[in-house]
C-alpha positions as a Markdown table, in Angstrom:
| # | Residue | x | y | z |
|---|---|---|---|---|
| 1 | Unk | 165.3 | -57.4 | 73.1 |
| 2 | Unk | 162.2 | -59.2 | 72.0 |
| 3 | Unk | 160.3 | -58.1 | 74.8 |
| 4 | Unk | 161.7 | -54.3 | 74.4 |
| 5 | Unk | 160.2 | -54.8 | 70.4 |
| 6 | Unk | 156.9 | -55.1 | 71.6 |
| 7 | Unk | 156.5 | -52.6 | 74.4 |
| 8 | Unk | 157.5 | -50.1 | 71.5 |
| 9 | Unk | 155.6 | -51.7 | 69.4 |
| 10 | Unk | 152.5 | -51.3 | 71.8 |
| 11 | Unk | 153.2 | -47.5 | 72.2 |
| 12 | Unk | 152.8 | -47.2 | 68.8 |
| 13 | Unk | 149.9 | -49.0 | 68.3 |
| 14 | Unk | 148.6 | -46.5 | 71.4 |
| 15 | Unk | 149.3 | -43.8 | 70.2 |
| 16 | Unk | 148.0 | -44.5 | 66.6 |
| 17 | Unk | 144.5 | -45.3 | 68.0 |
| 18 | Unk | 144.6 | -41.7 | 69.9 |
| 19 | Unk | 145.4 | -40.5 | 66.7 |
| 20 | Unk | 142.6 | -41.8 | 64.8 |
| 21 | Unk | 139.8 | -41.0 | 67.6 |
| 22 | Unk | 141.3 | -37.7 | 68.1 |
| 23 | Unk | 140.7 | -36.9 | 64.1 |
| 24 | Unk | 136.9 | -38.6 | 63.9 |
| 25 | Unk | 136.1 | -36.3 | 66.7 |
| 26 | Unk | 137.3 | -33.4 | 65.0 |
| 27 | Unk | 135.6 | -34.3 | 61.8 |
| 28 | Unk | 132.4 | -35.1 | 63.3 |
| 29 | Unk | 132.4 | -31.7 | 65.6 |
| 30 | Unk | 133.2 | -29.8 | 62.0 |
| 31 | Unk | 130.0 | -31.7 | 60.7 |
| 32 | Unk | 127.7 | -30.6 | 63.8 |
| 33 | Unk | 128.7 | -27.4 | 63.4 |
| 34 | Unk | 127.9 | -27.2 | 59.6 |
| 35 | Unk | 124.3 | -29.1 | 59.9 |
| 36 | Unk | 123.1 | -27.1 | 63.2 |
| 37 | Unk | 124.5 | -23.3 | 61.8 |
| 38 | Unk | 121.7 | -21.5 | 59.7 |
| 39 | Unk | 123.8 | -19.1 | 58.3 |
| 40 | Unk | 125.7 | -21.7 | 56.9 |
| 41 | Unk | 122.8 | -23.8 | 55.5 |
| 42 | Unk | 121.1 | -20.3 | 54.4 |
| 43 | Unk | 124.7 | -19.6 | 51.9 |
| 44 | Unk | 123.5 | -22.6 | 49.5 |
| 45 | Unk | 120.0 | -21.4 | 49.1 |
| 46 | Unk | 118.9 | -19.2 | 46.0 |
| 47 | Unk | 115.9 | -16.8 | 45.5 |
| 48 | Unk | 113.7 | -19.9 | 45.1 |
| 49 | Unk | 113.5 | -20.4 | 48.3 |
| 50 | Unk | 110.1 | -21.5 | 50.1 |
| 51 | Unk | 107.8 | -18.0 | 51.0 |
| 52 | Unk | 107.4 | -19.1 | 54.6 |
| 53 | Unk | 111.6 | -18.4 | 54.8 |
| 54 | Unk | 112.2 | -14.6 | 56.2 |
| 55 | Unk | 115.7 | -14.5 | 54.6 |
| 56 | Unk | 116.9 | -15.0 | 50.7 |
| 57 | Unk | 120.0 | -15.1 | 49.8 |
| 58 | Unk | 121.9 | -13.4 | 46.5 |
| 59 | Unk | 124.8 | -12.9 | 44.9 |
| 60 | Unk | 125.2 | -9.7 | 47.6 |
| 61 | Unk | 124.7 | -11.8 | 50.8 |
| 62 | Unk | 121.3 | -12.5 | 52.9 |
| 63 | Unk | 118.2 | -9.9 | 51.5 |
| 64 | Unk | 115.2 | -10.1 | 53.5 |
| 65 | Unk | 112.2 | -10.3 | 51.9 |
| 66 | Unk | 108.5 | -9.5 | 53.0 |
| 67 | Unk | 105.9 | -11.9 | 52.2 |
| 68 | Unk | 102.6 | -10.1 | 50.7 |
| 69 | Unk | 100.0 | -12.8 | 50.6 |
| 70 | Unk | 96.6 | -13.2 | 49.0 |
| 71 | Unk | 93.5 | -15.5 | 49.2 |
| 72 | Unk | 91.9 | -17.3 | 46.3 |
| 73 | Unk | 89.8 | -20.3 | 46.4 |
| 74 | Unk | 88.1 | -21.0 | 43.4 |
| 75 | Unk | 84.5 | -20.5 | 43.2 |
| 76 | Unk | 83.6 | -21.1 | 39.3 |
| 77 | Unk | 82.6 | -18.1 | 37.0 |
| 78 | Unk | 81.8 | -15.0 | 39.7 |
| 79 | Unk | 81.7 | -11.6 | 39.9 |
| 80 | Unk | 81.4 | -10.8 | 35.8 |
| 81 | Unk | 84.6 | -13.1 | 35.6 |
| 82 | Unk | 85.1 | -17.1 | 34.3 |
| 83 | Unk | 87.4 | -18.5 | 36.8 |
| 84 | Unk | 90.2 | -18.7 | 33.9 |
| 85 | Unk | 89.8 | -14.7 | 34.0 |
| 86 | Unk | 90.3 | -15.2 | 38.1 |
| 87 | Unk | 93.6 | -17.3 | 37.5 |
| 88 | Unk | 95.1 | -14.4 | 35.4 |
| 89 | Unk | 94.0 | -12.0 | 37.4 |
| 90 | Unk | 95.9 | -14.0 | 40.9 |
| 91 | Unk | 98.9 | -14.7 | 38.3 |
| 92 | Unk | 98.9 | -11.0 | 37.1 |
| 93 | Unk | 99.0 | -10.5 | 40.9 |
| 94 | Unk | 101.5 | -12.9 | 41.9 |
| 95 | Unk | 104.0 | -11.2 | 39.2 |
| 96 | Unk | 103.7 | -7.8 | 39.9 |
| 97 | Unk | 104.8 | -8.2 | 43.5 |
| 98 | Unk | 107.8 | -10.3 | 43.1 |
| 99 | Unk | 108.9 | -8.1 | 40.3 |
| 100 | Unk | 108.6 | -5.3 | 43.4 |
| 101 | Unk | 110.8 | -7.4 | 45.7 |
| 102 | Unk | 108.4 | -9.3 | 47.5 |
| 103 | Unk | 108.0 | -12.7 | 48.1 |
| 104 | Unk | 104.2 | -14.0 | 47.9 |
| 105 | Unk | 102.2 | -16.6 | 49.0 |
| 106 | Unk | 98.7 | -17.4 | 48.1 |
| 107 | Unk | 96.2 | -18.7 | 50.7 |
| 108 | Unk | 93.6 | -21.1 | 50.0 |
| 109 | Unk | 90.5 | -22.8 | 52.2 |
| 110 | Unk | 93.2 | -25.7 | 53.4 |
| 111 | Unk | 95.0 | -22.4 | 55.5 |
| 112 | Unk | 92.0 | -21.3 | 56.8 |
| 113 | Unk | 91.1 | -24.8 | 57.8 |
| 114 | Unk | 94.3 | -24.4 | 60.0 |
| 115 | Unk | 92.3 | -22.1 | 62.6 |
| 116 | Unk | 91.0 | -24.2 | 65.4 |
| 117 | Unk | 87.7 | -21.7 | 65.0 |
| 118 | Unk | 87.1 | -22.2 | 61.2 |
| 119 | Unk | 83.8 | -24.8 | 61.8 |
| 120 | Unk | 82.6 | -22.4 | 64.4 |
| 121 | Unk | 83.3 | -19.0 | 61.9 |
| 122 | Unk | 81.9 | -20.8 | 59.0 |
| 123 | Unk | 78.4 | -22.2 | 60.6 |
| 124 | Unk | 77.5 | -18.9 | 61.6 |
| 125 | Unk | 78.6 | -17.4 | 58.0 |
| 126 | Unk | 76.1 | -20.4 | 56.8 |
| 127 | Unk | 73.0 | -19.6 | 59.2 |
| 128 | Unk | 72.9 | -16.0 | 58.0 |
| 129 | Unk | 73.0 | -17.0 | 54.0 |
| 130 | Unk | 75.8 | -15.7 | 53.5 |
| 131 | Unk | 77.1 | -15.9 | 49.6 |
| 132 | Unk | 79.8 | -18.7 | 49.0 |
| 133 | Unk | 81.8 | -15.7 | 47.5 |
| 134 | Unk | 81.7 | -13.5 | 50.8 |
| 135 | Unk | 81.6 | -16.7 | 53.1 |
| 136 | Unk | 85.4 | -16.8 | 50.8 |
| 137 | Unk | 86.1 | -13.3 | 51.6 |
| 138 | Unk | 85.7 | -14.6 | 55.7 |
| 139 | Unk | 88.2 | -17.4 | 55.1 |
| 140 | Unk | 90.8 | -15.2 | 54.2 |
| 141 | Unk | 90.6 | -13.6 | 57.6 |
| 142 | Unk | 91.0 | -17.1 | 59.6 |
| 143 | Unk | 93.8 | -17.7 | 57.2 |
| 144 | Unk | 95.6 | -14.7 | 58.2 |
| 145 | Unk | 94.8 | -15.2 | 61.8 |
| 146 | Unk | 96.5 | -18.7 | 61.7 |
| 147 | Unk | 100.1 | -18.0 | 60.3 |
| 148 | Unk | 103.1 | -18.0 | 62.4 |
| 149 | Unk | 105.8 | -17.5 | 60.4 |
| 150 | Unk | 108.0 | -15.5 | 62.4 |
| 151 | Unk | 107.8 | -14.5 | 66.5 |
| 152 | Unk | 104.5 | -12.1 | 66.0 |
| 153 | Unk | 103.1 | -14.0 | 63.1 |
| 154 | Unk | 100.4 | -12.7 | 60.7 |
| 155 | Unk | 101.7 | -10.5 | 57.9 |
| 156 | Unk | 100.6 | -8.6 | 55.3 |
| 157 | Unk | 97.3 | -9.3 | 53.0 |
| 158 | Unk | 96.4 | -7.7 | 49.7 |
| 159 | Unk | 93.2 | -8.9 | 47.4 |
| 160 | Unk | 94.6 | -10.1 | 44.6 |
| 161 | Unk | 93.1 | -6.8 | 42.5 |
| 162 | Unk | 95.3 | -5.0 | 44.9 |
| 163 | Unk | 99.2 | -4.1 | 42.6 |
| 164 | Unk | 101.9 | -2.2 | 44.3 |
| 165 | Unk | 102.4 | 1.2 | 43.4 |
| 166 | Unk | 104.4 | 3.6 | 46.3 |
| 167 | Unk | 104.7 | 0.7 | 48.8 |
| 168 | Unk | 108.3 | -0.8 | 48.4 |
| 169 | Unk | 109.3 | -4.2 | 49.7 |
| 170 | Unk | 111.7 | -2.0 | 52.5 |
| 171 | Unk | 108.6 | 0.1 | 53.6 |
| 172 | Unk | 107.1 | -3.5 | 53.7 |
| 173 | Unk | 109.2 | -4.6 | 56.1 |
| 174 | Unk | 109.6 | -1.4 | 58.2 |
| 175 | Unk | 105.3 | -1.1 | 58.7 |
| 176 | Unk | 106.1 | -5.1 | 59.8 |
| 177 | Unk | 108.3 | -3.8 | 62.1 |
| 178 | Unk | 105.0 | -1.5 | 64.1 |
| 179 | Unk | 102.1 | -3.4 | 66.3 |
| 180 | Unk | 98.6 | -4.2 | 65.8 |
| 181 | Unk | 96.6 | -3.8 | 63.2 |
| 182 | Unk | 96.9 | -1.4 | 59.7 |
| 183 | Unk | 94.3 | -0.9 | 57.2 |
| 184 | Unk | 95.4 | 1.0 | 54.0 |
| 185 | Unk | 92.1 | 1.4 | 52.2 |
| 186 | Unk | 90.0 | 2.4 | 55.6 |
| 187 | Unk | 87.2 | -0.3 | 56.2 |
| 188 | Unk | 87.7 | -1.9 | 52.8 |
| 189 | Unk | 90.1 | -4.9 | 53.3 |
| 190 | Unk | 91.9 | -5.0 | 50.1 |
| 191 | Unk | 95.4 | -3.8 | 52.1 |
| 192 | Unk | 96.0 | -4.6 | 55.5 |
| 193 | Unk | 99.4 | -5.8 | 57.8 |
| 194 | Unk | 98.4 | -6.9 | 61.3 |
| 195 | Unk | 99.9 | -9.6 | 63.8 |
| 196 | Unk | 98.6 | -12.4 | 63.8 |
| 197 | Unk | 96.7 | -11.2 | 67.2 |
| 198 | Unk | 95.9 | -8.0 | 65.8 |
| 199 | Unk | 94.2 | -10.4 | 62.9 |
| 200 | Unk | 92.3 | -12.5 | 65.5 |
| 201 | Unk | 91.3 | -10.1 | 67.9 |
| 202 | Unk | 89.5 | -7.8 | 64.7 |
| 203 | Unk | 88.3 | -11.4 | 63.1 |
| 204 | Unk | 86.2 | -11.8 | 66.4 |
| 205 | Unk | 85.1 | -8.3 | 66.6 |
| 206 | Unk | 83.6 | -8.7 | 63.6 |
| 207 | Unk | 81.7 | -11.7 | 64.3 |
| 208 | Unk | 80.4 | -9.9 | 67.4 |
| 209 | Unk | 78.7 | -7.3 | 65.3 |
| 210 | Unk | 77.0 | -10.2 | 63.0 |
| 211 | Unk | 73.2 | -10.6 | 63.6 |
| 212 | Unk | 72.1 | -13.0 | 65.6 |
| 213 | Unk | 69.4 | -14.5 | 63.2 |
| 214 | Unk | 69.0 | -14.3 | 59.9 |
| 215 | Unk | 65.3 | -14.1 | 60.2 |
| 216 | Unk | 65.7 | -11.5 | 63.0 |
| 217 | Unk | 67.8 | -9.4 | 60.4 |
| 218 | Unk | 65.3 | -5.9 | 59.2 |
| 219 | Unk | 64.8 | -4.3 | 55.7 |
| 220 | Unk | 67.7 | -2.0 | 55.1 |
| 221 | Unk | 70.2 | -4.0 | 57.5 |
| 222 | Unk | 73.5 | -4.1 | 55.7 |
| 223 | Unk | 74.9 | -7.4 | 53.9 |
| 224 | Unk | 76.9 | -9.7 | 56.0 |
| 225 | Unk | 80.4 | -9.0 | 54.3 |
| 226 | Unk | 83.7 | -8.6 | 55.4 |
| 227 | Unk | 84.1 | -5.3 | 54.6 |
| 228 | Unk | 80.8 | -3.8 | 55.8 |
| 229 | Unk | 81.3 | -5.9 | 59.6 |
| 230 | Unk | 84.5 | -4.2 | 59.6 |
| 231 | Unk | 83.0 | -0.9 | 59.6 |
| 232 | Unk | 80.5 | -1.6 | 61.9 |
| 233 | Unk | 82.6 | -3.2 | 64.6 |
| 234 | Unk | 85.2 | 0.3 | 64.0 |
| 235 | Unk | 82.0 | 2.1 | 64.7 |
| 236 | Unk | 81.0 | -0.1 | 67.8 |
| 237 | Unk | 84.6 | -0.8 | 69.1 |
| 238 | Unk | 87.7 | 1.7 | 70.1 |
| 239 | Unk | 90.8 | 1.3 | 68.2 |
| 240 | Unk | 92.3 | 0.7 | 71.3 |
| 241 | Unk | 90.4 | -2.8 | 71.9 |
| 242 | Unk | 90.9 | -3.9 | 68.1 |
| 243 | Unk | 94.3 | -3.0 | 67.9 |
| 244 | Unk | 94.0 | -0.8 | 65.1 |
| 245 | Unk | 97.6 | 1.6 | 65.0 |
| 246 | Unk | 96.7 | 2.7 | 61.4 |
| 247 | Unk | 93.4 | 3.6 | 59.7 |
| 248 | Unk | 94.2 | 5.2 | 55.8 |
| 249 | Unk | 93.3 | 6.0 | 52.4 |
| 250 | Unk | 96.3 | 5.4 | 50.7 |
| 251 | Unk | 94.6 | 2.7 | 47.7 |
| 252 | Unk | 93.6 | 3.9 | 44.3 |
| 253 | Unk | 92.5 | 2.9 | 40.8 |
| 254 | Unk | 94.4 | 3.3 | 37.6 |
| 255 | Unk | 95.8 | 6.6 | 37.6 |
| 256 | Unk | 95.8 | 7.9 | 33.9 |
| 257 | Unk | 96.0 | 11.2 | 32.8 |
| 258 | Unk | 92.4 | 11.5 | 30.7 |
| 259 | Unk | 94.3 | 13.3 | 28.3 |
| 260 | Unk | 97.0 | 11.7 | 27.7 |
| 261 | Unk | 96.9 | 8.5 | 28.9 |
| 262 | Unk | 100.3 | 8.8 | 30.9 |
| 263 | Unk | 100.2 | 7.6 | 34.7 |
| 264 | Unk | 99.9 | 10.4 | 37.0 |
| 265 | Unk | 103.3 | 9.6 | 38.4 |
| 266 | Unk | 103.8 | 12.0 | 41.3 |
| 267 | Unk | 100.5 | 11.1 | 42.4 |
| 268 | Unk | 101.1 | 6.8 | 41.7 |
| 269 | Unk | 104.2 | 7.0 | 43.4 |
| 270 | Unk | 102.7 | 8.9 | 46.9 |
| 271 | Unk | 99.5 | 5.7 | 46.7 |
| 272 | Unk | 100.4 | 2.5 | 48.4 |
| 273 | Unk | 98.8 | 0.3 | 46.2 |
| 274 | Unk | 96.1 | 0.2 | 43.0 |
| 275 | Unk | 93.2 | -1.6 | 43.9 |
| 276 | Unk | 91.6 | -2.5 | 40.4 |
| 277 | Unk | 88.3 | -3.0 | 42.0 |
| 278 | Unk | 85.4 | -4.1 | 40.0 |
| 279 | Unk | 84.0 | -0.3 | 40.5 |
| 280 | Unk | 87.2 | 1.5 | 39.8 |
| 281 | Unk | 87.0 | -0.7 | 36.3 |
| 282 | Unk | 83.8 | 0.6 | 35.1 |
| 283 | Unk | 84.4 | 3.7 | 36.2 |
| 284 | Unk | 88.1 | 3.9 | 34.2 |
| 285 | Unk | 86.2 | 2.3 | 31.3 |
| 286 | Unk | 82.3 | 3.8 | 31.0 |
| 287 | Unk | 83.2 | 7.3 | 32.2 |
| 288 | Unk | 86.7 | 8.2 | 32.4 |
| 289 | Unk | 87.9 | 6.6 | 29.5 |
| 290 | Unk | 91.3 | 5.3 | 31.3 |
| 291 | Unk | 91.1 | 2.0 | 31.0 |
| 292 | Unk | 94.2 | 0.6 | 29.5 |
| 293 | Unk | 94.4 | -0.5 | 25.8 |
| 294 | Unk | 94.8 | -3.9 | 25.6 |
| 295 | Unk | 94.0 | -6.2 | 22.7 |
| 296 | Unk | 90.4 | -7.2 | 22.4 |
| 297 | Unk | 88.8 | -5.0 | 24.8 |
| 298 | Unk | 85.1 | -4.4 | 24.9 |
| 299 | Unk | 82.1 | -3.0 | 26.9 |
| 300 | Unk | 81.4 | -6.7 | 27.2 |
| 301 | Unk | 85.0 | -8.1 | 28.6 |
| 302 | Unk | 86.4 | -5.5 | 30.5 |
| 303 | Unk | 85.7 | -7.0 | 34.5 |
| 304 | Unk | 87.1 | -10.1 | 32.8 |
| 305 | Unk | 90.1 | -9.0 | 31.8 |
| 306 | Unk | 91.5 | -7.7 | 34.8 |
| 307 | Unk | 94.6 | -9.5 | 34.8 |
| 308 | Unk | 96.0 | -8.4 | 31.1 |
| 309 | Unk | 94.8 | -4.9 | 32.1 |
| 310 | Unk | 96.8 | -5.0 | 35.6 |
| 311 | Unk | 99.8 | -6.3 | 33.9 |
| 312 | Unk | 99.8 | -2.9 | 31.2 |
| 313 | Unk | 99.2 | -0.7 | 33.7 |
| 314 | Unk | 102.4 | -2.1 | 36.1 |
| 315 | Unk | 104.2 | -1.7 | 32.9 |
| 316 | Unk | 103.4 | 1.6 | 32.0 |
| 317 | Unk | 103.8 | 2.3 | 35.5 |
| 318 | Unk | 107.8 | 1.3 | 36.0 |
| 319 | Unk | 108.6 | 2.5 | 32.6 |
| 320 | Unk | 107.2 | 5.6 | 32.9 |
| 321 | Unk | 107.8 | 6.3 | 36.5 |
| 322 | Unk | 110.2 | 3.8 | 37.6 |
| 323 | Unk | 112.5 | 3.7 | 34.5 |
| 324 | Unk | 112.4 | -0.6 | 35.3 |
| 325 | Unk | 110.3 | -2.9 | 33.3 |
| 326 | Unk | 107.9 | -5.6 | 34.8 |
């Protein structure tokens, strides 16, 4: 009887400890498959969410956001701006996107550092005197060439004087969708998506149409800039061998009726993209008279404030063509 006790007693004591390592296996399988599912890490992330990440997630589900980045390293008081009035301006920059839908990310030297050719770039930049603004201008393009954010890498690139008008965060993502390299404002860089090839192969055409010396350069040579050895390299080089798919005009300045001073909505809402360039400024100011009223404007202050002058103009723009406020 005794001996019957324990045999049962045994089986029980089996089967218990079945039990118990049949339920921690379970338990930690459930775990596994909670830590190693993205979509399941992804459903406790909000909109904050770091600009490198492809996919946000609201109250709807998953939203896929493009990333529009920019490059500013600060350079001190430059271009008929302090750098306070270069802040507002990135700031005025970095609002007007997001309030568009699209994530945005702003580059600095440390990215462009990332590009195992940035000592060789930069050297040459230095040996032909070239200004510490437009050797900054360069850096942006090594930057670009560098990120690899998703399987083609790259992305889109705006200068942060560069506010969306016509390009939506879903066109965004559907020209990110198309190969090689797309200029939206022709040889001027102020609007560009390429991969991160397409970035890399133009980054090097450019150097190739660099002088060799700056002593050897002659009167009337052009500036070494970013924007003028773009155009020479698409006048030396085929599309083809840059990877250029798109070459447009579609970037323009503030777009007041003279009259009136109402945006010229048809006409905002066909353009990708304002590009309050330092021209387009004076120009709006000295001879069209379109500049936007903001407090404490003068003949004096109107380059340095860019940023307060973006931000009326985005306004005015989505409440008078958008019916949405920024």
């Amino acid at each position: 009887m005794m001996n019957t006790f324990f045999n049962m007693s045994r089986k029980r004591t089996k089967r218990s400890i079945v039990l118990i390592f049949a339920l921690f296996a379970l338990a930690l399988l459930n775990r596994n498959d909670s830590s190693e599912n993205p979509s399941r890490k992804r459903a406790g992330r909000g909109l904050s969410g770091s600009s490198e990440d492809k996919e946000n997630v609201d109250a709807a589900g998953a939203v896929e956001k493009p990333i529009m980045h920019t490059f500013f390293e600060p350079n001190g008081p430059c271009c008929g701006m302090t750098e306070a009035g270069h802040v507002n301006l990135v700031e005025a920059w970095e609002l007007s996107w997001q309030s568009r839908g699209w994530d945005t990310k702003i580059l600095t030297k440390e990215d462009a550092l990332k590009n195992p050719e940035f000592d060789m770039y930069d050297k040459k930049l230095a040996d032909l005197n070239v200004s510490e603004y437009n050797r900054r201008c360069f850096w942006r393009w090594l930057a670009m060439a560098s990120i690899s954010n998703d399987s083609e890498g790259g992305g889109w690139m705006s200068d942060y004087d560069t506010f969306p008008l016509g390009l939506t965060a879903e066109e965004g993502l559907e020209i990110a969708k198309q190969p090689g390299f797309k200029s939206y404002s022709l040889h001027i860089p102020n609007i560009i998506h390429a991969t991160a090839a397409a970035w890399d192969r133009v980054m090097h055409a450019m150097l190739r149409v660099m002088p060799e010396e700056y002593e050897k350069r002659q009167p009337g040579d052009p500036q070494v800039t970013d924007m003028l050895m773009l155009l020479d390299a698409k006048n030396q080089f085929n599309d083809e061998s840059m990877m250029i798919t798109e070459w447009k005009s579609e970037s323009r300045g503030f777009m007041y009726n003279e009259t009136t001073l109402e945006i010229l909505c048809d006409a905002a809402r066909v353009a990708k993209v304002a590009h309050l360039s330092h021209s387009d400024c004076e120009r709006a100011y000295e001879k069209l008279h379109t500049y936007p009223q903001i407090d404490g404007l003068s003949s004096t202050n109107f380059i340095e404030k860019r940023g307060e002058a973006a931000l009326k103009y985005m306004n005015d723009y989505r409440e008078q063509c958008l019916d949405t406020e920024l």
